[in-house]
N, C-alpha and C positions, 0 to 999 in steps of 0.2 A: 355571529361570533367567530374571528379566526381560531383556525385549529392551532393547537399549540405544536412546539416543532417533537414534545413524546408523541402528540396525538399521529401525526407524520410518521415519526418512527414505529408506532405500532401497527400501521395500515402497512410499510414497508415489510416489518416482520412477519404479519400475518401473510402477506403474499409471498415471501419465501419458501411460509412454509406449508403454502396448499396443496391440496391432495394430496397430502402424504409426503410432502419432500423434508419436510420438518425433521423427524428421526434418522435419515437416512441421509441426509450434509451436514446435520450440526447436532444431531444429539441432545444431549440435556443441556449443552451451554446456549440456547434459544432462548431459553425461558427468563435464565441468567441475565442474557444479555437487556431480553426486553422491560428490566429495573436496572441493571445496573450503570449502560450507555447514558441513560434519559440525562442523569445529570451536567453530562458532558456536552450537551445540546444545546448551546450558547452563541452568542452572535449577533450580527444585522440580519442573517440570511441564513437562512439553513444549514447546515457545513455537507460538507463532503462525504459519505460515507461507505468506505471500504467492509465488505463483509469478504471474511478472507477463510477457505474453509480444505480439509486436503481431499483427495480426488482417490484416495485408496487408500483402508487402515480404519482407526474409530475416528468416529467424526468429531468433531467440535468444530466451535466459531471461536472468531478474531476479528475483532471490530478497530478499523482504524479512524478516526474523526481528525478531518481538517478544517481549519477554518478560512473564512477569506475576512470581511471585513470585523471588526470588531470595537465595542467604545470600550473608552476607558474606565476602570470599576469592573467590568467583567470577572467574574469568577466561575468555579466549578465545583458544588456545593459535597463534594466525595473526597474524602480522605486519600481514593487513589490518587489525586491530584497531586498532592501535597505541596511541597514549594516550586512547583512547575504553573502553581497559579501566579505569580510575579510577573511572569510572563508579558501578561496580557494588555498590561499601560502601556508596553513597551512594544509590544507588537501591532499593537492600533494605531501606533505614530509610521511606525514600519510599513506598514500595510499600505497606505496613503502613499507612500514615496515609491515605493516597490510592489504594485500588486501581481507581481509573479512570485516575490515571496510566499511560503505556507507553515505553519506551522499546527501542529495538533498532539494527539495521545493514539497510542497502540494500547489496545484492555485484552487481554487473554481472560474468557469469560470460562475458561475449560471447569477452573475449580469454583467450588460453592463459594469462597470468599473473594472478593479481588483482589489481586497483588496489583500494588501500584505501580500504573501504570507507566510504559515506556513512552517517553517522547521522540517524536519527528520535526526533524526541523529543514526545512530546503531552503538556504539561503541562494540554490543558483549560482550565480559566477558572481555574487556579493559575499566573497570569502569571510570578508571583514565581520558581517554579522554574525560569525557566530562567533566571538569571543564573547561581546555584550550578550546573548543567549544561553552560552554556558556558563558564565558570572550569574546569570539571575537564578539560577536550576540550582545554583551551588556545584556546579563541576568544571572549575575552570580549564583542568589539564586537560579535559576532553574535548576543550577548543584548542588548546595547540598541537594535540594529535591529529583532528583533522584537518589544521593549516600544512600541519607539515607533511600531512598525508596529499594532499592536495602536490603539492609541490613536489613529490614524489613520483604521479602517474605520469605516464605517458600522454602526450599534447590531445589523444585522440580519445583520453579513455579518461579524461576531467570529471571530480564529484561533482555533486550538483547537490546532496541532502545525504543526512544520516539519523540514524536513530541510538539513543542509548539508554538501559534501563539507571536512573538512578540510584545512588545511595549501591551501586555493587560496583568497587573499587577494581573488580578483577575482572567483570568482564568485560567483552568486547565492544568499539564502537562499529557500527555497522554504516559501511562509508559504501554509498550509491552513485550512479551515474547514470548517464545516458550514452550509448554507443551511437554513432551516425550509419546513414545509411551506407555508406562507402567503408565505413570502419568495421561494418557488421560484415558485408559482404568479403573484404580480403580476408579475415577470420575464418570464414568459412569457406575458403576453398585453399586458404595455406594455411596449415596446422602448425609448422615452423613461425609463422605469424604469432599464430596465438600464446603458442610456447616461448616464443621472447620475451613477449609484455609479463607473462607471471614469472619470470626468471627475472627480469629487472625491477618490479615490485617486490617483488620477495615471497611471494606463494609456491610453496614447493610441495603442495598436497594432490599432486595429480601422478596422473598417468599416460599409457600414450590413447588407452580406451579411452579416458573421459575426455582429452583433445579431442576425439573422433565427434564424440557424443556435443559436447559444445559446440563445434564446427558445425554438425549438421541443424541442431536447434537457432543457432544462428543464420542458417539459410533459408531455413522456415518463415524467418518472420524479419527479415535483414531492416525495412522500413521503423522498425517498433522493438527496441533492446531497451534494458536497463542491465547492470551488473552491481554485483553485492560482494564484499572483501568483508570480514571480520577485522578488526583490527585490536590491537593488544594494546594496554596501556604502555608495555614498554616499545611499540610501535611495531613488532613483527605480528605478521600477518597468520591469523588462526588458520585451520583445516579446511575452512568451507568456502564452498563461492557459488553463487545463485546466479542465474537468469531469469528474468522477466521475458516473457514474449507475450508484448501487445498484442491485442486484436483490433484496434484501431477501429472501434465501435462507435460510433457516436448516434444511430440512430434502431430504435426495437427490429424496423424493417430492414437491418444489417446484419441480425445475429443468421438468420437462416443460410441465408448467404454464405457466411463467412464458416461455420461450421459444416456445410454439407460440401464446397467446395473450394474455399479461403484457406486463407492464416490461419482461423482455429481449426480448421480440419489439418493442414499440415502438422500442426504441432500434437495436437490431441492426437495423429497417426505414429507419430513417434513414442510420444508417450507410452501409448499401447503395446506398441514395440519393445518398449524396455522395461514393463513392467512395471511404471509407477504410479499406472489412475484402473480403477476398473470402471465400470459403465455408469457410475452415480454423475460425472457429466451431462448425461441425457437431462439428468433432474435438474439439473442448472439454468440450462437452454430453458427446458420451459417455464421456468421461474419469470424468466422476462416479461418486463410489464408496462406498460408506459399506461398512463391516464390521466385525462385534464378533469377536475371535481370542481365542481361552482361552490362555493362557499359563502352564504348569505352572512351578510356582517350585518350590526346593529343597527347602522343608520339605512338601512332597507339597500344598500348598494351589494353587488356580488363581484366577486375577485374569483380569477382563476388558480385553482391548486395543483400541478401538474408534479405527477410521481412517475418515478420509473427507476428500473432495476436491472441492470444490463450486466452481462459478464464483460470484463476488461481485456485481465492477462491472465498468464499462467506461469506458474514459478517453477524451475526446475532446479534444485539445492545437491551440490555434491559435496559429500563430506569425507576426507582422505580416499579421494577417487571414485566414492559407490554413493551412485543415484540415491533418493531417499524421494519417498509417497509425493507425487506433485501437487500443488497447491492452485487452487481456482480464487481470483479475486473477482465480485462483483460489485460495481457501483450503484448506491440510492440516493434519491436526490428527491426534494420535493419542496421546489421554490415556488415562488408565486410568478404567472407569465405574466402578470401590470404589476408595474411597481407603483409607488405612494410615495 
């Protein structure tokens, strides 16, 4: 008998949180999560799963779930969903045409209840989709914010996905991209650079320290950026702005590497530098898992189950100029290696 994709999810959870790593990255939202996610575990294929936790301060978890293919009828049997299930007719026609399109839910499991859920949507350079994705959420203005946000940035510094919590008219859309390699590295060796692009966007929440501080997180990881703007309904641009610095991990036999003398050890060196992880990273690293499980199905035939749990990026958020706790994303996955 196939495992089911909770059964999946709870082999993943329980291995985050062995030996002890359990209390000390995620706290009590663990436990949370491992009821509350399950519903959201929908699809042709296992989805994607972001476990997103901070690196300094009280721990909690942050589960983000993507999905990739999907049939029509799909739902997500949790109130947190609410009318972000509509979604999903519409994105299994999507998905077939586009499969670099993604779409999914953000769950903050921090409290005992779940607040419904925020949605992620990456249409990529398919701008268009997201009108037809904010019509079906019931938020249509927050598609012509991010068209006209879009048409806004600088040619180097294009969204590519955003996320916004429903049903809160006041806050911010959170409008993402991807920096290029070329684009990450003039950023970080001209700070006049940098300070042009948020003076023609309209971010005025810095300093000449955080320039410093972005510069150099940018030359850490130049290959692997994302960047994060707040953006207001009435289109000016909030206090905060994030960095993603990939680790461009793709394989368990890369995390060592990459942490003792990589990317993640540049950045994680920084980090330490300014005070916003203390050592509960060590517990990450070793969280990492990969393993292929036989799984005996009914008609005496066995299929492969292969899981693993890799750390990604790492987020570094500044809010009117001052650092705040940085944030470790890991990915789990546990697809089958034969497909049917």
């Amino acid at each position: 008998m196939e495992l089911t994709f909770a059964d999946s999810f709870e082999v993943l959870c329980l291995q985050a949180a062995d030996e002890g790593r359990g209390p000390v990255l995620f706290g009590e939202s663990l436990g949370r999560a491992r009821t509350l996610v399950k519903p959201f575990l929908v699809g042709e294929e296992f989805p994607d799963i972001y476990l997103e936790f901070p690196l300094k301060g009280d721990p909690f978890l942050d589960v983000t779930v993507l999905y990739g293919q999907v049939t029509t009828g799909t739902r997500v049997a949790s109130d947190a969903a609410s009318c972000a299930n509509n979604v999903f007719d519409w994105f299994s026609d999507v998905r077939r045409e586009h499969p670099d399109v993604s779409f999914g839910f953000e769950l903050d499991t921090k409290e005992e209840e779940l607040p419904p859920a925020a949605v992620h949507f990456q249409p990529r350079h398919h701008v268009e989709l997201a009108t037809t994705f904010c019509d079906l959420i019931g938020e249509p203005k927050r598609a012509e914010l991010y068209v006209d946000t879009c048409r806004r940035m600088p040619p180097a510094w294009q969204l590519s996905f955003f996320g916004l919590f429903r049903g809160r008219p006041d806050s911010p859309l959170r409008a993402c991209g991807y920096l290029s390699k070329n684009e990450g590295e003039r950023c970080a060796h001209d700070r006049d650079a940098l300070k042009a692009v948020f003076d023609q966007v309209g971010f005025a929440a810095y300093d000449t320290a955080m320039l410093e501080q972005v510069g150099r997180l940018m030359g850490s990881a130049p290959k692997g950026l994302d960047f994060q703007f707040d953006v207001y309904p009435d289109g000016t641009f909030g206090n905060t702005f994030a960095i993603d610095a990939q680790f461009q991990i793709e394989q368990p036999r890369a995390v060592h590497d990459s942490f003792s003398s990589g990317v993640a050890s540049r950045v994680i060196t920084l980090f330490e530098e300014w005070g916003i992880t203390d050592d509960r990273w060590k517990l990450a690293v070793d969280a990492t898992f990969a393993r292929s499980i036989p799984i005996p199905l009914d008609d005496g035939s066995v299929r492969l189950l292969a899981f693993t749990l890799l750390p990604q990026w790492t987020k570094a958020r500044w809010r009117d100029g001052v650092l705040q706790p940085a944030k470790l994303y890991c990915l789990a996955k546990a697809p089958y290696l034969d497909k049917q």
